[in-house]
C-alpha positions in Angstrom: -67.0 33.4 -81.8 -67.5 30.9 -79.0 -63.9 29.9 -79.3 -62.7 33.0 -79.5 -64.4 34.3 -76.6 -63.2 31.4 -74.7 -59.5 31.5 -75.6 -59.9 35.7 -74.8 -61.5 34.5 -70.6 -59.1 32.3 -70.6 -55.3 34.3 -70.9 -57.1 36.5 -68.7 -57.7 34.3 -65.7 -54.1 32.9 -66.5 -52.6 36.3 -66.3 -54.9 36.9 -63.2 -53.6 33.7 -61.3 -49.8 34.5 -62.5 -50.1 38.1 -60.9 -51.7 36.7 -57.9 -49.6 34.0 -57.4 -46.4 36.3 -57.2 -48.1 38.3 -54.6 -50.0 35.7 -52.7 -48.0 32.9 -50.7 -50.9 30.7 -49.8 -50.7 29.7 -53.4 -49.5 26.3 -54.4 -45.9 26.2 -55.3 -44.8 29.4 -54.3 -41.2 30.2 -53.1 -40.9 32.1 -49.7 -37.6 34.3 -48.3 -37.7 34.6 -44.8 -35.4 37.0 -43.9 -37.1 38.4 -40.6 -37.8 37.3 -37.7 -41.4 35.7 -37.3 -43.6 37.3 -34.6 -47.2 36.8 -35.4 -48.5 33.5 -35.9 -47.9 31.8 -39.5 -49.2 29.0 -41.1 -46.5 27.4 -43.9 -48.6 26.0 -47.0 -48.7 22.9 -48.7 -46.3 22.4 -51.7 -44.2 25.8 -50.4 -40.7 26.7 -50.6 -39.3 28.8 -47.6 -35.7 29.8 -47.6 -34.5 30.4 -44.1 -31.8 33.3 -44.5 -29.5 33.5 -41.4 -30.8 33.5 -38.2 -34.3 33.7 -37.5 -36.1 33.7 -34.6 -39.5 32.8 -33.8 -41.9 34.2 -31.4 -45.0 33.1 -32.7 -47.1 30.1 -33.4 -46.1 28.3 -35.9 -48.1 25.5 -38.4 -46.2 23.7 -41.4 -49.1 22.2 -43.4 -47.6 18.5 -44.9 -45.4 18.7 -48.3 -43.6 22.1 -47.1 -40.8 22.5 -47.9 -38.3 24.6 -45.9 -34.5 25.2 -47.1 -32.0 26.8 -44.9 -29.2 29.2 -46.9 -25.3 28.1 -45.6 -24.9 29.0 -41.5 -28.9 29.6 -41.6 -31.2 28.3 -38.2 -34.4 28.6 -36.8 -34.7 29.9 -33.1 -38.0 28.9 -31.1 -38.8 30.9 -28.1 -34.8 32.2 -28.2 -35.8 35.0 -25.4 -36.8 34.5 -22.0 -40.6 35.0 -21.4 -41.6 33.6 -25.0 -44.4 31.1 -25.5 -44.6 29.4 -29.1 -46.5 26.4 -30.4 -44.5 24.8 -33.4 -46.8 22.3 -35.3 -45.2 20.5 -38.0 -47.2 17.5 -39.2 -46.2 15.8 -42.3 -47.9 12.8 -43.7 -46.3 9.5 -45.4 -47.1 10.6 -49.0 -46.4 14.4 -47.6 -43.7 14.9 -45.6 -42.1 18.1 -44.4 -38.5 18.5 -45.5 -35.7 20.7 -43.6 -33.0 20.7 -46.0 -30.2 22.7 -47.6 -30.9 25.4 -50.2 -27.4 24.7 -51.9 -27.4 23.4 -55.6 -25.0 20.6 -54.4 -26.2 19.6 -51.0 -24.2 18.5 -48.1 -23.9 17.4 -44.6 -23.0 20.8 -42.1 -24.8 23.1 -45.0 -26.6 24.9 -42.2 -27.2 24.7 -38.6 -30.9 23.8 -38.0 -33.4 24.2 -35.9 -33.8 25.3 -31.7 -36.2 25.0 -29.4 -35.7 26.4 -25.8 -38.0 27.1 -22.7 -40.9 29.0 -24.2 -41.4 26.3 -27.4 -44.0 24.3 -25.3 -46.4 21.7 -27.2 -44.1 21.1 -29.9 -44.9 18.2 -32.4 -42.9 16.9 -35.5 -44.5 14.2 -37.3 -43.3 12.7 -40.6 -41.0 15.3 -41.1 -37.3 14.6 -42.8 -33.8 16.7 -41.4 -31.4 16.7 -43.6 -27.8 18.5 -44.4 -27.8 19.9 -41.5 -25.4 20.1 -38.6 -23.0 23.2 -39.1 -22.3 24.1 -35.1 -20.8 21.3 -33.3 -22.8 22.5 -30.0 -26.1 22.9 -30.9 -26.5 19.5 -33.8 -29.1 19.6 -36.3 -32.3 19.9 -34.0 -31.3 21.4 -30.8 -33.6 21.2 -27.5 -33.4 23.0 -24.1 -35.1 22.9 -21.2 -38.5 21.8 -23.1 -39.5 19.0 -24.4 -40.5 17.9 -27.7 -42.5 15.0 -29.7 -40.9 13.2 -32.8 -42.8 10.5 -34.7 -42.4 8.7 -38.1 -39.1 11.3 -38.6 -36.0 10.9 -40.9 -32.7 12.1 -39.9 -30.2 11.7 -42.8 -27.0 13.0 -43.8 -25.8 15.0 -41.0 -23.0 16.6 -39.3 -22.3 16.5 -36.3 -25.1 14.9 -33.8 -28.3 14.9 -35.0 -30.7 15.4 -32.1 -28.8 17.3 -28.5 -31.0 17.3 -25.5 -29.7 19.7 -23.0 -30.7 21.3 -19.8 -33.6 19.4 -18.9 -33.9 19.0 -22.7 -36.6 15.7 -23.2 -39.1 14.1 -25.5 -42.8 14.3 -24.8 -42.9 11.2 -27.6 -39.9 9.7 -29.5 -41.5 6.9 -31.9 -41.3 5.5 -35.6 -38.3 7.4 -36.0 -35.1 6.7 -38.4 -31.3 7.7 -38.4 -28.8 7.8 -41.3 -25.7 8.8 -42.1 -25.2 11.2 -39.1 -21.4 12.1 -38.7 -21.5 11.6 -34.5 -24.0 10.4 -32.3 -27.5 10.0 -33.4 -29.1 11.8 -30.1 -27.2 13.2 -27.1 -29.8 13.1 -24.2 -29.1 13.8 -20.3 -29.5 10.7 -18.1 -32.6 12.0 -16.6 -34.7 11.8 -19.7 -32.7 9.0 -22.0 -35.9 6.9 -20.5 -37.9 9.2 -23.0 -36.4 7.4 -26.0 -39.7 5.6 -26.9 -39.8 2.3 -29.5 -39.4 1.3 -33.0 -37.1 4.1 -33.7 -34.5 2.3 -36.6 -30.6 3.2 -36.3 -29.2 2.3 -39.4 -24.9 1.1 -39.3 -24.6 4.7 -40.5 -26.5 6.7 -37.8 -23.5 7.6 -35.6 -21.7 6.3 -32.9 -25.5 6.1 -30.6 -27.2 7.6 -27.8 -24.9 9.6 -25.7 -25.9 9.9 -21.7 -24.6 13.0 -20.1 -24.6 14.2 -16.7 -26.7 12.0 -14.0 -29.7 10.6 -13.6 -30.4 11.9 -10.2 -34.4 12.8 -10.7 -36.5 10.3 -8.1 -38.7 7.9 -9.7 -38.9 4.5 -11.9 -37.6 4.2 -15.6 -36.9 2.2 -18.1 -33.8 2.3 -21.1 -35.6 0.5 -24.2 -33.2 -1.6 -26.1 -32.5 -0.5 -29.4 -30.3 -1.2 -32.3 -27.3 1.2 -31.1 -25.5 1.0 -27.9 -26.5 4.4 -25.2 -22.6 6.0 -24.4 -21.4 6.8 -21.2 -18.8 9.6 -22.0 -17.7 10.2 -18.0 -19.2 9.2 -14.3 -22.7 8.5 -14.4 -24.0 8.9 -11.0 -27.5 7.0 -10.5 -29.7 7.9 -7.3 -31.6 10.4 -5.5 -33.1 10.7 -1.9 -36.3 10.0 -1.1 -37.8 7.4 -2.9 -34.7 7.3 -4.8 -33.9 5.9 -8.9 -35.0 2.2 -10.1 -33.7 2.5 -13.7 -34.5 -0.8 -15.5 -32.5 -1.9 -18.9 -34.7 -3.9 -20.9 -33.0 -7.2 -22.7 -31.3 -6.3 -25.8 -29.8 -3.3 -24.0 -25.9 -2.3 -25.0 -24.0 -0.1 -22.6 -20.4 1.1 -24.1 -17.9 3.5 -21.9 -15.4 5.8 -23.2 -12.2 5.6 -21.1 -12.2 6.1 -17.6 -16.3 6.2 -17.4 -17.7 4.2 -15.2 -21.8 3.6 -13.0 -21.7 4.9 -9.8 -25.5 3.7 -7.7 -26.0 5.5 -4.9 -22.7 7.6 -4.9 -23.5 10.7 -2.2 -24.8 9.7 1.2 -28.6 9.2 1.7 -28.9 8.6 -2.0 -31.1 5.5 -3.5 -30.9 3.3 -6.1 -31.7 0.3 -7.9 -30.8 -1.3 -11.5 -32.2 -4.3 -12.9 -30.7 -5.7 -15.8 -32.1 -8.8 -16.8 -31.8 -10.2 -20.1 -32.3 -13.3 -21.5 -30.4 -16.0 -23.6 -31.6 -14.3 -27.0 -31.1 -10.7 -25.9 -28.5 -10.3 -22.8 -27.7 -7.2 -21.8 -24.0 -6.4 -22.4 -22.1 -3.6 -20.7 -18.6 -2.8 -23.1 -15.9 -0.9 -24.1 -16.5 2.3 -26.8 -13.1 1.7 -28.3 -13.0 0.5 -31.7 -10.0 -2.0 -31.1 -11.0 -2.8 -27.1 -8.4 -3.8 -24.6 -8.9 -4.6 -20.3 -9.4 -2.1 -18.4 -10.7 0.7 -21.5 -13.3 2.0 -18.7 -13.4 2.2 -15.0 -16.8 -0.1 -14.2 -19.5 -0.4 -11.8 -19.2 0.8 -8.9 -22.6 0.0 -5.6 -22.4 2.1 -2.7 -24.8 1.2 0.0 -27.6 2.8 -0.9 -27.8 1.0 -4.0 -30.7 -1.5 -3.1 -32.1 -4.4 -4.3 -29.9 -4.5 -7.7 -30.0 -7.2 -10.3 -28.1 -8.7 -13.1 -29.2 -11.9 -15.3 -27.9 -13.0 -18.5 -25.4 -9.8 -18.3 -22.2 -9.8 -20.1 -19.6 -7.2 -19.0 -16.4 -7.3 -20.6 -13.5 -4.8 -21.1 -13.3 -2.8 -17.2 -11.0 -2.8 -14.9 -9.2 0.4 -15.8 -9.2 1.8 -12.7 -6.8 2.0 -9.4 -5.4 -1.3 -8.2 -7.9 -0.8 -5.1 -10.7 -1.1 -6.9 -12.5 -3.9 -9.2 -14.0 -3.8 -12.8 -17.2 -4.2 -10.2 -16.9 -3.1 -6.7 -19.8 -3.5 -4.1 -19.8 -1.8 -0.9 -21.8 -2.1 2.4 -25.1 -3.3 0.5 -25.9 -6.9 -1.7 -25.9 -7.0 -5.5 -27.2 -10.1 -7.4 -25.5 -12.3 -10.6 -26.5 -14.9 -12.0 -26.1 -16.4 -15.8 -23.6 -13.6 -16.5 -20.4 -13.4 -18.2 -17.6 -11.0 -16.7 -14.4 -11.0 -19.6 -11.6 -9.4 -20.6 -11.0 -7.4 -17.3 -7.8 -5.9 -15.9 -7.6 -5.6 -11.8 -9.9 -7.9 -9.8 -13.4 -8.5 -11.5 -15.7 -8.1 -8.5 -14.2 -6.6 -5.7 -16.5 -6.4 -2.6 -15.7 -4.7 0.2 -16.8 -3.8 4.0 -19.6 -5.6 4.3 -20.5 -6.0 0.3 -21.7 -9.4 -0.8 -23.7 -11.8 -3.0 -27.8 -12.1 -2.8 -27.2 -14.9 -5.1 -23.9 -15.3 -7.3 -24.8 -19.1 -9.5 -24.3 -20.0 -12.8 -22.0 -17.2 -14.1 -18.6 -17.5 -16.2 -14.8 -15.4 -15.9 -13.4 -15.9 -19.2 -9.8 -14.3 -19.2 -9.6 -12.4 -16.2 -5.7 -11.9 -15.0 -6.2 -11.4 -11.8 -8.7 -12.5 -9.4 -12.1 -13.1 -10.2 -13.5 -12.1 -6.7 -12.0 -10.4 -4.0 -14.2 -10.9 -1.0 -14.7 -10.6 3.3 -14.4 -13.2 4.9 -17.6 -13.1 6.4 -19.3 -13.1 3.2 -17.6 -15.7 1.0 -20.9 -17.9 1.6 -22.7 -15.8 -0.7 -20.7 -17.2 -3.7 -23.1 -19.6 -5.0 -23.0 -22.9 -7.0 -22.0 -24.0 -10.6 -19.8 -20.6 -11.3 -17.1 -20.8 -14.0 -14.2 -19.2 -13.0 -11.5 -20.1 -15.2 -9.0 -18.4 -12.7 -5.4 -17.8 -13.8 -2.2 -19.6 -11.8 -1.9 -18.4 -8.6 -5.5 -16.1 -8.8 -9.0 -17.4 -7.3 -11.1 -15.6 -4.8 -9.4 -13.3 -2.8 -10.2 -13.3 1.2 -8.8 -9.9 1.9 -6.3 -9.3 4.6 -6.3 -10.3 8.1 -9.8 -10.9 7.2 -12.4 -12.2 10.7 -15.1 -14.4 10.3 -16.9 -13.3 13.3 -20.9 -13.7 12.0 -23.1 -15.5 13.9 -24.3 -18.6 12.1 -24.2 -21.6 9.8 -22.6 -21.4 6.4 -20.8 -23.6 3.9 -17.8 -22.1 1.5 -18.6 -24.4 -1.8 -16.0 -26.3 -4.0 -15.2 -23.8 -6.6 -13.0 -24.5 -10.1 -10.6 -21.9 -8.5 -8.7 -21.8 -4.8 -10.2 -19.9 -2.3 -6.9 -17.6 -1.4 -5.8 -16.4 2.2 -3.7 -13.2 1.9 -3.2 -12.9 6.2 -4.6 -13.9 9.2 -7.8 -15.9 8.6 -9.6 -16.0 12.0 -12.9 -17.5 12.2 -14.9 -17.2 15.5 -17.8 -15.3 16.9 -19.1 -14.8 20.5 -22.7 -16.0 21.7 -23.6 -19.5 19.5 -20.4 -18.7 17.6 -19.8 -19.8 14.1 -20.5 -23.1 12.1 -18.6 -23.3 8.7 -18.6 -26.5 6.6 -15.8 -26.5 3.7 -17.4 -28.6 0.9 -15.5 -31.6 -0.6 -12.6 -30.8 -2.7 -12.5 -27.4 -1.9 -8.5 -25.7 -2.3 -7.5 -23.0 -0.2 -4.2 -21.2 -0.4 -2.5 -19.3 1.4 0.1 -15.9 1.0 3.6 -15.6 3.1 3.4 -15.7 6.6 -0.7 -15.9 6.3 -2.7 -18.5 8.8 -6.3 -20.1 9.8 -7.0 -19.1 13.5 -9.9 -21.2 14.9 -11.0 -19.0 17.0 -8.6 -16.4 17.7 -10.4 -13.8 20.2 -11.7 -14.7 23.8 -15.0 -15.9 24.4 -15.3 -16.6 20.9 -16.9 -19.9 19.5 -16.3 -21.9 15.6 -16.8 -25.3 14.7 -14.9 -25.9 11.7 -16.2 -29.2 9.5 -13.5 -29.9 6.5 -15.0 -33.1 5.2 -13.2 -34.3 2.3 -13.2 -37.5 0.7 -10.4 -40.0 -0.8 -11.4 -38.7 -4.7 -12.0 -35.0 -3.4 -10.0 -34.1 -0.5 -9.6 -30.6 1.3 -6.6 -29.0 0.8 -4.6 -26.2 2.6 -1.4 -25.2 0.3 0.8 -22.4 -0.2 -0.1 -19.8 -3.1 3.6 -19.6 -4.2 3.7 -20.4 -7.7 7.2 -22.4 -6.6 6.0 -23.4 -3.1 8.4 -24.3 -0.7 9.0 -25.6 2.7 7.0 -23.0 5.4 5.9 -20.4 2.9 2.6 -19.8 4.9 2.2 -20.8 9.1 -0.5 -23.1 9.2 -3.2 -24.0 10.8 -4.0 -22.8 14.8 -7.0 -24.5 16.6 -7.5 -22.6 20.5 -9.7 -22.6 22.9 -13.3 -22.5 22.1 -13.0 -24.2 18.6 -15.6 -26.7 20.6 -15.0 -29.9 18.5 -14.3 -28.7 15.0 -13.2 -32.2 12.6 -10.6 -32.1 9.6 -11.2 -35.6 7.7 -9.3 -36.1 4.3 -7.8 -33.3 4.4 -4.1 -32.3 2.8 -2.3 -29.3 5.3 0.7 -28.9 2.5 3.8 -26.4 2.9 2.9 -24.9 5.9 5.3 -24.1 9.5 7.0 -21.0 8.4 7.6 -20.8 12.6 10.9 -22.6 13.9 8.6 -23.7 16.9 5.0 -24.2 16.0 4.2 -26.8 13.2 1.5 -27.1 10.2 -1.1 -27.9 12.5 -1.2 -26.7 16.3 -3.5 -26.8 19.3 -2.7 -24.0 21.4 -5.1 -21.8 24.3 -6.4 -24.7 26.3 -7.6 -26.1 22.8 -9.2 -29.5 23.4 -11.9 -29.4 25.8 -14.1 -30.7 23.5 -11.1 -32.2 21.1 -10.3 -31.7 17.6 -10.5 -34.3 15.3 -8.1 -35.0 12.9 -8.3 -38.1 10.4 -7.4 -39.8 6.9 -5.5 -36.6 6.8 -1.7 -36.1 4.7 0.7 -33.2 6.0 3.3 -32.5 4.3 6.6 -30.4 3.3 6.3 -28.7 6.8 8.8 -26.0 7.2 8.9 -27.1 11.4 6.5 -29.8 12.7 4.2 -31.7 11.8 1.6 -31.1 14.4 2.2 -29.8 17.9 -0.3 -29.5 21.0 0.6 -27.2 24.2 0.4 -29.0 27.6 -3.3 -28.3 28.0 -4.8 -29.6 24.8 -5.1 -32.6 23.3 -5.8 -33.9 19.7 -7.9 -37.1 18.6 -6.1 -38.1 15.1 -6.4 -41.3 13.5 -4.4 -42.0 9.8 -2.3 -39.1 9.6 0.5 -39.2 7.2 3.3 -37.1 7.4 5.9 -36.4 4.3 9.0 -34.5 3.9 9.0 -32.8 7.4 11.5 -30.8 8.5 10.6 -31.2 12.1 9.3 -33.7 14.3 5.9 -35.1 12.8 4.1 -35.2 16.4 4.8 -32.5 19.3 3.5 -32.6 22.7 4.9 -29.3 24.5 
């Protein structure tokens, strides 16, 4: 009787929990349609199906309880806070044993099954943890998650099989926490983020090979204040112009070691583009983990992207242990890097692979410090620089320069600051391209040219010492007989005359030339290679242990009122007279 009574309570109870479970969705295992849209607040069980059928929208707080399981039908998403003046909560906490899973209801799964999930203004408070996205992806435009003008927290997440991007931030779109988080297989990039908020990107998130093509950057990171771009193991992609600074207090972006920058073609960094903008990167890596700034291109050629471009409110800026290969693909005016009216500093970097000039400074841009960096294969010049600035090039730089390329003094160039400077020996020619004139008013100008240093110069260019009235330099070129100075033509055939030489006038108050070589010079039928012209002399120039030769004119001549000290000068293949007094 006992057993029978038993068996009897029993099938009832069964029969009781089978007719409640039909009806009762809190129940353990139960499979859910959702086929409206969801207005009063829900809480998704434990060990549920829900089958998300088209589009539905959500206006309500929502909880998903860990080991839910939510399946979306083909072209189905989830909309959170779709219409203006909606306020939602989503809540979606997974555990390691438990996660949540957002994946296709098809029998035979696949990437672009169904579009996923949105979350625009209203969707405020958001949090996703241990949750897994997968198959998702169908509309190009919106990814698998989609986030607008909100921002939202992802920790310990898996994004998997995708089309499409994974993750697109737009409008303000941002992450309130982005941690713990993994990528793969995604068909494009794993996150598309505005510039603005790619510093909300947080750490030990894992990018497998297969997790896309990166991080794209959109648009420009023009909010004030101080951020940081965490390294991680894909590159951040700048699609088009990414303009960096605001007013005010301006934009210090940092790029932590590690970092990898790649550009699609014709992209480039502008800092401080529009007028009373500020900015300031630091990019310092290390020997383990520089920082390298690339092409996107699969096969990568020169000049695949435009550069970097510093206006002059770009302040303060930084690169160590820096590679940047693969710019340059700009207009002939401009560099790989150009640097304008403000001071950028280089040092152990690599610049390779560029097309045009690799750093092209110009009105009033220069060095803070420029030491210890390498050119590896750079066409054309290295640096293109003012005159008044070519003391900022620092010491023990590799250049590597190509025949007839070195660092550029632009054309009909003055050296007219105030001072005392040195131009270093370099492993490439300092280059003239027109009239070098060196000479300032007041205490004038002091220049020593280091031992061994080569300067050569274009057709018809010269070295005025001084050139302008009431204007002062004292020029020291002290050589030596291993490492002497030496002024040469630029031609890659030189010949007789191809550049004028060198003019020394009035107020060049002493200036010495001592184991020196003054070669090809005299392109005028009546001047020579070296001249004294303006009253030069007063306090005489000094010329010694010095060889001229293959003068198109004269060797040396000296106008009526200046006069020349010059001790073991050798003249060769002259086609004028080696000594002129006028």
């Amino acid at each position: 009787m006992r057993t029978k009574l038993f068996f009897i309570v029993s099938m009832s109870l069964a029969v009781l929990l089978y007719s409640c479970e039909k009806d009762d969705p809190t129940l353990v295992g139960t499979t859910i349609e959702i086929n409206d849209n969801i207005s009063e607040v829900e809480t998704w069980k434990e060990g549920n199906t829900y089958v998300i059928n088209g589009t539905i929208r959500v206006s309500s707080n929502l909880i998903i309880e860990p080991g839910t399981i939510i399946k979306f039908m083909e072209g189905a998403k989830l909309d959170f806070a779709y219409w203006d003046n909606e306020y939602v909560t989503i809540t979606a906490k997974g555990t390691e044993k438990k996660p949540i899973l957002f994946t296709s209801a098809s029998a035979a799964p696949k990437a672009g099954d169904y579009n996923g999930i949105s979350l625009y203004t209203g969707a405020k408070n958001c949090v996703f943890e241990y949750c897994i996205f997968e198959y998702g992806g169908k509309q190009e435009s919106l990814g698998t998650v989609y986030i607008e003008n909100t921002s939202v927290e992802f920790t310990s997440c898996i994004f998997r099989n995708l089309k499409n991007d994974a993750i697109i931030l737009s409008n303000d779109g941002a992450f309130t926490k982005f941690e713990q988080n993994s990528f793969n297989n995604i068909e494009k990039n794993a996150i598309s983020i505005e510039a603005n908020y790619a510093h909300t990107i947080g750490a030990n998130n894992n990018f497998t090979a297969g997790s896309g093509y990166g991080i794209l950057v959109t648009q420009n990171l023009d909010n004030s204040g101080v951020y940081t771009w965490l390294a991680h193991n894909t590159p951040y992609i700048i699609q088009s112009n990414i303009r960096i600074g605001a007013q005010g207090n301006g934009v210090k972006l940092t790029l932590n070691p590690g970092v990898t920058i790649k550009f699609t073609r014709d992209s480039r960094f502008e800092l401080a583009y529009w007028d009373n903008d500020f900015a300031q990167l630091i990019a310092n890596g290390t020997t383990e983990n520089p920082i390298l700034f690339t092409s996107n291109s699969t096969s990568p050629v020169a000049g695949d992207y435009i550069g970097l471009f510093f206006y002059s409110g770009a302040r303060n800026c930084e690169f160590n242990y820096v590679t940047v290969e693969y710019a340059g693909g700009g207009s002939d005016i401009d560099g790989a890097i150009n640097i304008e009216e403000t001071g950028v500093k280089f040092t152990n970097c690599v610049f390779k692979e560029m097309k045009n000039s690799t750093i092209k400074l110009k009105e009033n841009g220069e060095f803070t410090e420029f030491s210890n960096n390498t050119f590896i294969n750079t066409p054309k010049n290295p640096i293109e620089i003012r005159a008044n600035y070519v003391h900022t090039i620092g010491a023990n730089n590799t250049f590597n320069a190509a025949a007839n390329t070195g660092i550029l003094i632009s054309n009909d160039e003055e050296f007219n600051k105030q001072g005392t400077y040195t131009w270093l020996n370099h492993d490439a020619p300092y280059i003239v391209e027109g009239n070098l004139r060196i000479g300032a008013t007041g205490s004038g100008v002091k220049l020593t040219i280091a031992a061994g240093t080569t300067l050569t110069f274009m057709t018809g260019a010269k070295l005025e010492i001084p050139y302008w009235e009431d204007s002062y330099a004292v020029i020291t070129a002290q050589g030596t007989a291993e490492n002497p100075i030496v002024f040469t033509s630029n031609s890659p055939s030189p010949a007789k005359g191809d550049w004028w030489g060198i003019d020394f006038r009035k107020g060049c108050i002493g200036s010495s030339f001592d184991y020196c070589e003054i070669l090809y010079a005299g392109s005028s039928d009546y001047w020579g290679a070296v001249n004294l012209v303006d009253e030069a002399g007063s306090n005489p120039v000094s010329l010694s242990n010095t060889r001229i030769a293959h003068s198109g004119s004269h060797g040396i001549t000296v106008d009526a009122e200046s006069s020349l000290n010059y001790s073991s000068v050798t003249f060769e293949d002259i086609d004028g007279n080696n000594y002129v007094k006028l």
